[in-house]
C-alpha positions in Angstrom: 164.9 107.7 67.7 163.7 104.1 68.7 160.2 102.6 68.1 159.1 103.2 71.6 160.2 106.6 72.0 158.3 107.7 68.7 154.8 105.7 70.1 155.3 107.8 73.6 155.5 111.1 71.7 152.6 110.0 69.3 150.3 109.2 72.3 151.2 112.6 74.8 149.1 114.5 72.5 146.2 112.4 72.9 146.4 111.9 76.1 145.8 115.9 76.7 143.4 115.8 74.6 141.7 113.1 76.3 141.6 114.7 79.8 140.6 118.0 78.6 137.6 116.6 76.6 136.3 114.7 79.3 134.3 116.9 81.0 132.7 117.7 78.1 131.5 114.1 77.5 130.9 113.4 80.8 128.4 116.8 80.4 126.9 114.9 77.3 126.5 111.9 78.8 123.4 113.5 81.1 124.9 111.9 84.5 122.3 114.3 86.5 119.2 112.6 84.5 121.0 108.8 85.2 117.8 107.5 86.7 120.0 104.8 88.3 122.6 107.0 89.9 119.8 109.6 91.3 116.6 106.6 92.5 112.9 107.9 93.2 112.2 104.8 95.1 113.4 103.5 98.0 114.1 99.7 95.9 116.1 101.7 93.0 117.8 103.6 96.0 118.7 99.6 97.8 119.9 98.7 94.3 122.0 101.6 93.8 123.9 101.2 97.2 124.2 97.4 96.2 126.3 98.6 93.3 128.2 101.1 94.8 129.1 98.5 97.4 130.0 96.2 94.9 131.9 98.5 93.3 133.8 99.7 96.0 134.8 96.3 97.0 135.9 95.3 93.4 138.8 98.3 93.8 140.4 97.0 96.6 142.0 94.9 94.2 141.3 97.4 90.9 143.4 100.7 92.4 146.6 98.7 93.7 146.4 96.6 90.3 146.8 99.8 88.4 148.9 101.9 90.4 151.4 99.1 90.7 151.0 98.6 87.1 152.3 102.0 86.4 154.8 101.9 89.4 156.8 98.9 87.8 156.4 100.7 84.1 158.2 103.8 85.7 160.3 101.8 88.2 161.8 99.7 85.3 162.2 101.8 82.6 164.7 102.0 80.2 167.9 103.8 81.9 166.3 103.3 85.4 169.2 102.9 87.6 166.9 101.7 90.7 165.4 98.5 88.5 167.4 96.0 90.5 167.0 92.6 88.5 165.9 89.7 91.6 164.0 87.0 89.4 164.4 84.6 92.8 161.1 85.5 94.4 158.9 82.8 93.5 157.0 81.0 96.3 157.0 84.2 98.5 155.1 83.7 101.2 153.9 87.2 101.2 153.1 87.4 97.7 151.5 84.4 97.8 149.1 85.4 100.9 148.0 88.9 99.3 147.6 87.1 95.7 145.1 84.7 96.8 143.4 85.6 100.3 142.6 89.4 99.9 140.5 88.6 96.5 139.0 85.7 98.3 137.7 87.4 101.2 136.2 90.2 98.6 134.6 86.9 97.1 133.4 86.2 100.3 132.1 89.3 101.4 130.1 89.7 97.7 128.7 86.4 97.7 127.4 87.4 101.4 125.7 90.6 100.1 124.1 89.1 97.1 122.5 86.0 99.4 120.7 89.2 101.9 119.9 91.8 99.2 118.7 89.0 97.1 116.2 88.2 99.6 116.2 91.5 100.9 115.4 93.1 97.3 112.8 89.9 96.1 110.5 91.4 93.2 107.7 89.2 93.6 108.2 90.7 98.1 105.3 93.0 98.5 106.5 96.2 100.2 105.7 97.3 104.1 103.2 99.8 103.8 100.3 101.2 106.0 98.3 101.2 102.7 97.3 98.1 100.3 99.3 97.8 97.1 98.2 99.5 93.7 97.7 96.5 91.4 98.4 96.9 87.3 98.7 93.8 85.0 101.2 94.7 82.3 101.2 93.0 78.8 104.3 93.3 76.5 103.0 93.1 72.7 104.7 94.5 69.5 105.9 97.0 69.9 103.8 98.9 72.9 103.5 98.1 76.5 99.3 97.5 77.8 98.4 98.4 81.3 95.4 96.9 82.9 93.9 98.1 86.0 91.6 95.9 87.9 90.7 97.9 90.6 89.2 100.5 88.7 88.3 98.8 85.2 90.4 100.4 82.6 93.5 100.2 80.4 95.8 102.0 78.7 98.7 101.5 76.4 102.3 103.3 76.8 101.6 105.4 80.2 101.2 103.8 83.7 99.5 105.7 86.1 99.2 105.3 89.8 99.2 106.7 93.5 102.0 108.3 94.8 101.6 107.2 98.5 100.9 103.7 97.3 102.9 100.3 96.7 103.1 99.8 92.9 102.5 96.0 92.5 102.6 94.9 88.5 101.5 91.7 87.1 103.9 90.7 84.1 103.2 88.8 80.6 103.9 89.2 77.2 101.4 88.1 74.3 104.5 88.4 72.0 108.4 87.4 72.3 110.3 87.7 75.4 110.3 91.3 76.7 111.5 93.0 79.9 110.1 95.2 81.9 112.6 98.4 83.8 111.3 101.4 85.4 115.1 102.4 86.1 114.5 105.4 88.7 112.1 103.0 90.3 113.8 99.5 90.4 115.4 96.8 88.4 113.6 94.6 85.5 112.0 91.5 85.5 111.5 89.5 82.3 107.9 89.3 80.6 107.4 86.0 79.3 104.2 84.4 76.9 102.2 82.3 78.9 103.6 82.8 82.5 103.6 85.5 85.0 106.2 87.3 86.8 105.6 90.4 89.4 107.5 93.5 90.4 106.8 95.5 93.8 107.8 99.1 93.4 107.5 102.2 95.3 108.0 106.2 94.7 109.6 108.5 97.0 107.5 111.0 96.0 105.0 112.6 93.0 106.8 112.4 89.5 106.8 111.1 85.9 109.9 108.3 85.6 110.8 106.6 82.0 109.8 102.7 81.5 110.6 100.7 78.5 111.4 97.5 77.4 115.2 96.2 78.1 115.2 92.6 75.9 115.9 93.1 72.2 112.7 92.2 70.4 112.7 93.4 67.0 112.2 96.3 64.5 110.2 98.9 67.0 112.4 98.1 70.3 113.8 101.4 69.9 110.4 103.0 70.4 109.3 100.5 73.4 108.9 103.2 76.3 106.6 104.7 78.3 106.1 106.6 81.0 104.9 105.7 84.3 103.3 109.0 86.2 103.1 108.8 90.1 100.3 111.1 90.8 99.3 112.6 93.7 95.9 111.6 95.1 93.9 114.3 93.3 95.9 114.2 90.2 95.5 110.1 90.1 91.5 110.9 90.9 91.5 113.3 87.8 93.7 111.0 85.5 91.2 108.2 86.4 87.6 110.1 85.7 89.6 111.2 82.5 89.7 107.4 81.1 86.9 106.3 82.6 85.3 109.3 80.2 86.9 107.8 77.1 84.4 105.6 74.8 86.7 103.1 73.4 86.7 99.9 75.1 89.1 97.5 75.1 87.1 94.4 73.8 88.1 91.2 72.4 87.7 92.4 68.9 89.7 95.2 69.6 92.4 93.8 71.5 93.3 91.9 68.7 94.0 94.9 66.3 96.0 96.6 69.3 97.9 93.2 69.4 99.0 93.5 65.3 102.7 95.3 65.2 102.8 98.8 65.5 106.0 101.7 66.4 105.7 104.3 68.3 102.6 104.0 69.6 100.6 106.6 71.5 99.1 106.8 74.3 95.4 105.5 74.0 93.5 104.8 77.0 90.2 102.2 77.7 87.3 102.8 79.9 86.9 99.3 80.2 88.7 95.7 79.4 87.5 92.5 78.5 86.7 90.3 81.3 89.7 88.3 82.7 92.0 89.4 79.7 95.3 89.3 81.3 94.1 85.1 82.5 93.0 84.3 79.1 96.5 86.0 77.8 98.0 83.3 80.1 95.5 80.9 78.9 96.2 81.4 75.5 99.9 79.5 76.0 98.6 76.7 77.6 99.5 73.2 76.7 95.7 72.6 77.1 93.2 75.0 76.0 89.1 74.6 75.1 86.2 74.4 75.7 85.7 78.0 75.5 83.4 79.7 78.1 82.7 83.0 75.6 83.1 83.8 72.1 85.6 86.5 73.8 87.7 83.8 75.5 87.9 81.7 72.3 88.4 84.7 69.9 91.7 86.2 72.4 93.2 82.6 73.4 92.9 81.3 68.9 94.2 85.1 68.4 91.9 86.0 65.1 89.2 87.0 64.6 
């Protein structure tokens, strides 16, 4: 028995076994919870058809690559006695035209898509809507995400709450390394950076609680770097915001800087208030220039001690 024989009749085994334990991983795997496959928003929903497009394009060249593949391992076997041998085919005219314009016009057609949807699906684009935008400032520390609300005055750290029937617009900086920002069933992720200020524009289809987290590698707790972000009906929201605005910690200067030391895993807390202009001094902080100091506050966040 050759070499080649034996490595065929080593791999048949796993082969079955391969096809009859895929369902079973598949089934692990939790493709009904993929956030990305199954979108609550209708930009997560625009991304999602982007990929499938993409995808779809990519196997026009994909499925006759394989299945040619395996027609020429079968066709020219060993002991095939249809394997006619014509090495004389170079500069086909044929061969030539499939080989070079069908993967260019794919090229073409892709780069076309990616110029409109990239416009088309602009984070920073506010979203058509008969009703203004919900505005959050988000701040990536270590390791825990801080929400800011400045339309109602409060905070709170690893849960983002807002309307249902309302535009989600989020301010974005970190006071720590690079982070990003993903709300998968929502949208894609934008990158929080110290000292500048990026924006996502989101929207949900519908009430629900959808998983956030970080998506940039930042250390020792990046594991634990999720939230979750709650789109609450109008009464709900109403009730979630009376609830903070009952809570007595407040979310001072002093204090942010013992919420800013490292910490894993940390829960929910809310604030019913925030220091004044906290997300700007953040910014402010990672200025080239910085001083004089309109508040003790101001100094105490932008030196970061106390």
């Amino acid at each position: 028995m050759n070499t080649a024989r034996s490595f065929h009749l080593f791999l048949k085994p796993l082969s079955i076994v391969g096809v009859l334990t895929l369902p079973l991983l598949l089934q692990g795997c939790g493709l009904s919870d993929a956030p990305v496959l199954f979108p609550k928003g209708p930009i997560a929903l625009a991304e999602r058809d982007l990929l499938f497009t993409a995808f779809l394009l990519m196997m026009i060249v994909a499925i006759p690559a394989i299945v040619l593949t395996l027609f020429f391992v079968w066709r020219y076997r060993s002991g095939s006695d249809k394997a006619a041998y014509t090495p004389d085919w170079d500069g086909s005219w044929k061969v030539e035209t499939v080989v070079w314009l069908v993967p260019a016009a794919i090229i073409v057609v892709l780069g076309t898509l990616v110029w409109q949807t990239t416009h088309k699906l602009d984070p920073y684009k506010e979203i058509a809507s008969d009703k203004p935008a919900f505005k959050v400032q988000a701040i990536a520390l270590d390791w825990k995400w801080l929400f800011l609300y400045p339309e109602i005055g409060v905070a709170s750290v690893n849960e983002l709450a807002f309307p249902a029937d309302r535009p989600l617009s989020i301010e974005i900086t970190s006071d720590t390394v690079m982070n990003s920002l993903m709300i998968p069933a929502l949208g894609g992720q934008i990158y929080a950076m110290a000292g500048m200020r990026s924006e996502l524009n989101l929207l949900a289809d519908e009430p629900g609680v959808f998983m956030g987290r970080n998506t940039m590698f930042s250390g020792d707790g990046f594991a634990d770097q999720h939230f979750k972000a709650r789109a609450l009906s109008e009464d709900d929201f109403t009730s979630w915001k009376d609830k903070v605005l009952a809570e007595t910690a407040k979310l001072d200067a002093e204090t942010y800087l013992e919420l800013h030391k490292q910490s894993v895993a940390n829960p929910v807390t809310y604030y019913s208030s925030f220091e004044n202009d906290l997300f700007k001094l953040i910014l402010r902080k990672y200025a080239p220039i910085v001083g004089p100091y309109e508040s003790k506050a101001a100094e105490l966040i932008c030196r970061g001690a106390a």
